[in-house]
N, C-alpha and C positions, 0 to 999 in steps of 0.2 A: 504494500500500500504506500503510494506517494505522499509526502506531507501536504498540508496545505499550502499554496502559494498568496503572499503575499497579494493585494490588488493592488495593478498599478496604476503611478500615477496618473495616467492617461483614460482612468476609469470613465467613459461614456456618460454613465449613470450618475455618478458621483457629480460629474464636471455638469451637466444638464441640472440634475436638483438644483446645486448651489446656483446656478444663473436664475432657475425661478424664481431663489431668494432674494437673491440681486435685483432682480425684474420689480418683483413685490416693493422691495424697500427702494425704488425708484419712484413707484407709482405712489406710492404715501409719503414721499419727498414730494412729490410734485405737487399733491393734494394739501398737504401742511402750508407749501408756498403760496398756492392760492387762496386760502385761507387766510393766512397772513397779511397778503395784500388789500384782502377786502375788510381786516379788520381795522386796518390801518387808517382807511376812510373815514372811522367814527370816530377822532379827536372831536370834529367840530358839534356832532351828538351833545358828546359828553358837555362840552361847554353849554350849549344852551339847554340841557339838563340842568346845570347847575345856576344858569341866570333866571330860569321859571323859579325855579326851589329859593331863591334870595328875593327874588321880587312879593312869592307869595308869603313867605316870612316875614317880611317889612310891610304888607299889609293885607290889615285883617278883612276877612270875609263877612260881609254887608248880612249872607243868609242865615251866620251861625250866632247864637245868642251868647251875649257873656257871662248870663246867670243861669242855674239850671231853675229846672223849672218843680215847683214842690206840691206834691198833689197824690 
C-alpha cells in the first residue's frame, strides 16, 4: 500500500474555493463602499435635525398647556 500523497500546491479545488472567497469579500467590499458613500450625504440631515430640535426648544408650543389639569 502507497502512502498518502501530499496535495499539491496547484490543487484545482483548493485554488477555485479560495477565489470564491476572494470573489465574496470583493463583492461586500464593494457593497460596504456604496454604503458609505451614501451615508456620507446625511451630514446636512443631521444638521437640520439638530436646528428643528433648538428652535422647538426655545419655543414653546401654543397647543400644550402649562398646568395640568385637576379633575
Amino acid at each position: 500500500m502507497a502512502a498518502p500523497r501530499p496535495k499539491s500546491p496547484l490543487d484545482p479545488c483548493g485554488r477555485h474555493r479560495l477565489q470564491l472567497a476572494v470573489d465574496a469579500l470583493h463583492r461586500q467590499i464593494s457593497f460596504l463602499e456604496g454604503e458609505i458613500s451614501s451615508i456620507e450625504g446625511l451630514h446636512a440631515a443631521s444638521i437640520c435635525c439638530k436646528e428643528v430640535d433648538e428652535f422647538i426648544g426655545k419655543n414653546a408650543d401654543p397647543f400644550i398647556t402649562m398646568y395640568g389639569f385637576s379633575g
